[in-house]
N, C-alpha and C positions, 0 to 999 in steps of 0.2 A: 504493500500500500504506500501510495506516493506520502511523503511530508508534508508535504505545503499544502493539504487540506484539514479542515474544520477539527476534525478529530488527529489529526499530524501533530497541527498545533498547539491543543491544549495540553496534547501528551508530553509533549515538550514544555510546557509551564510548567504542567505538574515535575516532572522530573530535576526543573533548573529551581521550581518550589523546593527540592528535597536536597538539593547540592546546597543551598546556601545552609537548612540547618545544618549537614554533613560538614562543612566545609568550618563552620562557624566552632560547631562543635572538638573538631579536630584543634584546634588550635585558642581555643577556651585557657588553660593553663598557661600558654605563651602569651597572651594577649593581656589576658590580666595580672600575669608578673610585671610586662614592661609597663601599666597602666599604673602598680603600685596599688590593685584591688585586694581587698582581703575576702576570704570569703563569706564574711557576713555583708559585704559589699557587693558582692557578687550574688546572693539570694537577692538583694534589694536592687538589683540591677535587673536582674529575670522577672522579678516582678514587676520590674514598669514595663517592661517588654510586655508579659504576658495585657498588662493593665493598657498600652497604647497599642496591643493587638486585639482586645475584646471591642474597644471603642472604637476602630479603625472598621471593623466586620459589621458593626451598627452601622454605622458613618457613610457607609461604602453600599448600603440598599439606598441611600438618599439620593446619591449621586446616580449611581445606576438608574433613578427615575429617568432624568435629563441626560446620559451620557451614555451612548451605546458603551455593550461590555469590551469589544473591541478595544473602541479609543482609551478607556478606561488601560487596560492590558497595556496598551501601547504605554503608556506614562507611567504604572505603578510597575511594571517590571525591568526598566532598566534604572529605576529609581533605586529600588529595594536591593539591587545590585551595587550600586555607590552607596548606599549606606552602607552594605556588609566592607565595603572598602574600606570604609571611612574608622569602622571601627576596627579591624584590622591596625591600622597606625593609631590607636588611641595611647596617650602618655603619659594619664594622668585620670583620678577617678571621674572629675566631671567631664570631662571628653566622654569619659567610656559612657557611664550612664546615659550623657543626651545621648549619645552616638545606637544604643541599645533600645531606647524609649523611641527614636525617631525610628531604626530597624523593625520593632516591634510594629508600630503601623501600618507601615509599606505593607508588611508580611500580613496583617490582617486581611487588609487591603487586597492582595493576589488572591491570599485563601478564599473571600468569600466569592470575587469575580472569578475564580478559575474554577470554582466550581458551581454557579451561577452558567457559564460558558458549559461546564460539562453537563448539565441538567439539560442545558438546549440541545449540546452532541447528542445526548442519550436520547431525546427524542425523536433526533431528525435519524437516527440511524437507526430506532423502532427496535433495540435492545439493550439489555445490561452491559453499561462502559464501566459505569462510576468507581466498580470496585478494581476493576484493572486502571483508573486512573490513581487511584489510590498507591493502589501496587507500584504506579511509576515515580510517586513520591518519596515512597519507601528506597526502592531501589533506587534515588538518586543518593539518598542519606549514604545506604550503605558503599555505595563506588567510591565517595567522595572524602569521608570521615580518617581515614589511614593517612591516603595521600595528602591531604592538609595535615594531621600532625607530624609527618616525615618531612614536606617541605618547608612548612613553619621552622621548625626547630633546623634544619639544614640550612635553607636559603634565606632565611626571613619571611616577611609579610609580602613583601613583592611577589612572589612566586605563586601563591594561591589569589594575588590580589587580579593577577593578569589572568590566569585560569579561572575566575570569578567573572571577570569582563567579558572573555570571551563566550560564556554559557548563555550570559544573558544576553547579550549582542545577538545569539545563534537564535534564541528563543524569541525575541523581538521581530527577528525577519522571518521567521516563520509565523510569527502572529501576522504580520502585516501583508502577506501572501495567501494565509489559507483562514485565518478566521473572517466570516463575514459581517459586515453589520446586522445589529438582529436588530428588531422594535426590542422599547423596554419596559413589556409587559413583566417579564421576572424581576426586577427592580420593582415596579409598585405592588405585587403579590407580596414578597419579601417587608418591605417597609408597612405595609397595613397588617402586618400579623401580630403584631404585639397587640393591637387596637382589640382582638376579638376574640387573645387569652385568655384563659384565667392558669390560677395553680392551682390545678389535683392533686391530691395526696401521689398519682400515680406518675403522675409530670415531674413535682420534687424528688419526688424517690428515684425515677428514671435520670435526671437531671444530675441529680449526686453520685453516682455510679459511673455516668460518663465524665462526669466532672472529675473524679477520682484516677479515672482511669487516663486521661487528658495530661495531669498532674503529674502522673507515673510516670507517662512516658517523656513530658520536657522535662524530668530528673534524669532520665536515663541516657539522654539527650546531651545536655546542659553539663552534667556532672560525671558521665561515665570516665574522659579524660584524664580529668583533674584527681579524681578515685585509683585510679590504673596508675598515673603516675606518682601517685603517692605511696602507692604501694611496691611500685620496681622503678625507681627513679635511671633504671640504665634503658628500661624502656621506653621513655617519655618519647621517642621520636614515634612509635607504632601506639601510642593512647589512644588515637582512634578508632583502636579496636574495636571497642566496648560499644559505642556508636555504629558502628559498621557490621558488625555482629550483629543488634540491636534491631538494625531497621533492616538487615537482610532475610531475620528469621522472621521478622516480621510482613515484610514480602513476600516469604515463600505459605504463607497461611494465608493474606490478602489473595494472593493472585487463585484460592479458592474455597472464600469466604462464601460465595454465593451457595457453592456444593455444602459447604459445609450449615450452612444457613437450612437448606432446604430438607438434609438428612437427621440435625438435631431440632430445630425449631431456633427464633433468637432466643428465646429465655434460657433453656436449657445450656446453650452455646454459651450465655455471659459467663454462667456459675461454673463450667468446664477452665472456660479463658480466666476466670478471676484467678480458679487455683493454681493454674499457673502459672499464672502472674506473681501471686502470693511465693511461690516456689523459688522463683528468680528473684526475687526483691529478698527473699531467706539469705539465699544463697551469697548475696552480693554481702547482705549485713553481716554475715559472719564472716569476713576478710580469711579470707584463707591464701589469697593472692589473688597475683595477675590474670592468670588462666582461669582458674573460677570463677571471679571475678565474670569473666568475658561470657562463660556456660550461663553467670547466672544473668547478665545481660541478653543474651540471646533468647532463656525465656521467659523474660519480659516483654521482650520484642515478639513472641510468639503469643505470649496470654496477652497481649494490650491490640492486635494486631482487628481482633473480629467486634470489641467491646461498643466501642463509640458505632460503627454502623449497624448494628443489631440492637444496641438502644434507639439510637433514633428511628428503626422499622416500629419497635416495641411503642415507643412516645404515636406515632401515628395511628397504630391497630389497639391500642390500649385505650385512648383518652379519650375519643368520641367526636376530636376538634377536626377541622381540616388540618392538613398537612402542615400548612405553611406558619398556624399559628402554634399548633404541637410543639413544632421545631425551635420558634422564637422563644417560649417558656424553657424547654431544655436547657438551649443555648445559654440564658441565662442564669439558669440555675448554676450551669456547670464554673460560673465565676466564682460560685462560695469557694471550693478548693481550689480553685487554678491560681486565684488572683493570690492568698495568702502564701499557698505552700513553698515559692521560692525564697522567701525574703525566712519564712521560718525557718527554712530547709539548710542557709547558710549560716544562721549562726547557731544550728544544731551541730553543723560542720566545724565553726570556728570555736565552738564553749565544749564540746566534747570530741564528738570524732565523723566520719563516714559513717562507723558502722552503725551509732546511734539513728543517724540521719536517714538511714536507706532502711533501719528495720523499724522504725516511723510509719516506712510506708509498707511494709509487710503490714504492720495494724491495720492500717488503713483501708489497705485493697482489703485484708478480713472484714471487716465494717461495710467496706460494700456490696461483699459476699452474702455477709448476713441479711443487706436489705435485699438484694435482689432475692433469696430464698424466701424472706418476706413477704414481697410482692407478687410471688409466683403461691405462694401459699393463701396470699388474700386475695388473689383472683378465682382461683379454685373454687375459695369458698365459696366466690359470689356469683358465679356460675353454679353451684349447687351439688347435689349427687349425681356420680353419672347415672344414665338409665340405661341398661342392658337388652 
């Protein structure tokens, strides 16, 4: 199938979407040494990230009313690309921070339009894309995660700053060749959903669980790195691992979430993915090393891989709403944890250790476990005896 069509091209957003967190993450530890972050500066940094990417995903169906997704695309991804540069040579903490708050944006910004653009794909092509677009995120993280922390730490910040430019250079001329203008009926759907939410017990409950699971995975993200090379400082140039491992295992479950969707059910499928998620977040808190470390990243990247898009099937088939305003409740839900847990998450790191910090969220995924078993149990009910 040629590139430079509709579907060419988002797959390529999504994919240079997955390089920047790869890329970013790979060189986390290099970046905030020479910045002089500590890491409870660095939790408080991923929070404004996460906090000017929630606002940016709001922000970003306003816009979409007035401004085909196209043009949109055209602007916000070579943008999002100079910021990841910008933060790259950051020298000092205020640098990094704006440099991470204004990154956080842009990144919201792609996410909601590139997948806003893939909802349009998946229609005009009259089957299931979304979850192989997904897949192509994943697997940008994992390609790109290694090679930033080997070139960082060998070359400097120049080396991944040009192999940054050129991704989204690539991904831009392929937007502006094969996506078309569309009307922007999915921009005013998106922005009138909040208007005709409400919160179910079954929306919050739903909403925490991705929220949890959302959280998990920018720790694992964000922190695998910084973890790996704390724990074999002769390895700091391959810390990417942890990330690369992370979002590969979690590719290879994405790319057949659907099959797996269709043979367990989603509910079933979260309380599967939770445990092992739970598994991998064990694994990592007990420090055992580098290599462990990396198994138990991988499955994280495998239990966090099917979570988020079988809650939100669940948010739609569960709550009674249309789709669009289902989604908006979720969404927001899922900021109780996302927004807090990085800024917590680092001075768990800096007042005790990693390991404290990463079996936080072994509790945690438990806690989500528990409610989704919850909610699969008070659906049951409410549906009643089966009849035979």
């Amino acid at each position: 199938m040629a590139i430079s069509t509709p579907i060419g091209a988002v797959r390529a957003v999504f994919f240079v979407f997955g390089t920047v967190l790869g890329l970013w993450s790979g060189a986390v530890p290099t970046v905030a040494a020479a910045a002089h972050v500590s890491p409870a500066q660095l939790g408080i940094g991923f929070t404004l990230f996460i906090v000017g990417y929630l606002a940016a995903m709001s922000f970003a169906g306003v816009i979409a009313r007035r401004i085909s997704l196209r043009r949109i695309l055209l602007v916000s991804v070579p943008t999002l690309g100079a910021t990841l540069v910008g933060l790259f040579f950051a020298r000092d903490p205020l640098w990094f921070m704006i440099a991470l708050t204004v990154m956080g944006i842009f990144a919201g910004t792609v996410d909601l339009i590139m997948n806003a653009e893939g909802v349009a794909v998946e229609h005009d092509q009259r089957r299931p894309v979304l979850a192989g677009l997904h897949a192509m995120a994943s697997g940008g993280i994992a390609v790109s995660a290694i090679p930033s922390s080997l070139l960082v730490t060998t070359l400097g910040p120049w080396s991944i700053s040009a192999l940054a430019v050129v991704l989204h250079l690539a991904a831009v001329v392929l937007v502006w060749r094969g996506t078309p203008e569309r009307p922007h009926d999915g921009g005013r759907t998106m922005t009138r959903a909040a208007g005709s939410s409400r919160f179910s017990w079954v929306l919050v409950a739903i909403g925490l669980v991705a929220g949890i699971s959302m959280a998990g995975e920018l720790a694992a993200i964000m922190w695998s790195s910084s973890l790996l090379a704390t724990e074999a400082p002769r390895l700091a140039a391959i810390a990417g691992t942890g990330a690369a491992f992370f979002a590969g295992f979690q590719w290879s479950i994405r790319v057949f979430a659907d099959r797996l969707r269709a043979r367990l059910g989603d509910a079933r499928l979260v309380n599967v993915s939770l445990v092992v998620a739970i598994s991998g977040f064990g694994i990592v808190a007990y420090g055992a090393g580098f290599w462990p470390s990396v198994v138990g990243f991988a499955l994280i990247g495998m239990g966090t891989a099917s979570i988020v898009p079988c809650s939100f099937a669940l948010a739609v088939t569960s709550s009674g709403l249309a789709a669009s305003a289902a989604l908006a409740v979720v969404t927001l839900v899922t900021a109780l944890p996302r927004a807090p847990m990085p800024a917590l998450f680092g001075v768990a790191v800096e007042r005790f250790s990693f390991a404290l910090a990463f079996g936080g969220f072994t509790l945690l995924f438990a806690v989500a476990l528990a409610i989704s078993i919850a909610m699969g149990a008070k659906a049951r009910s409410a549906r009643g005896p089966r009849v035979n």
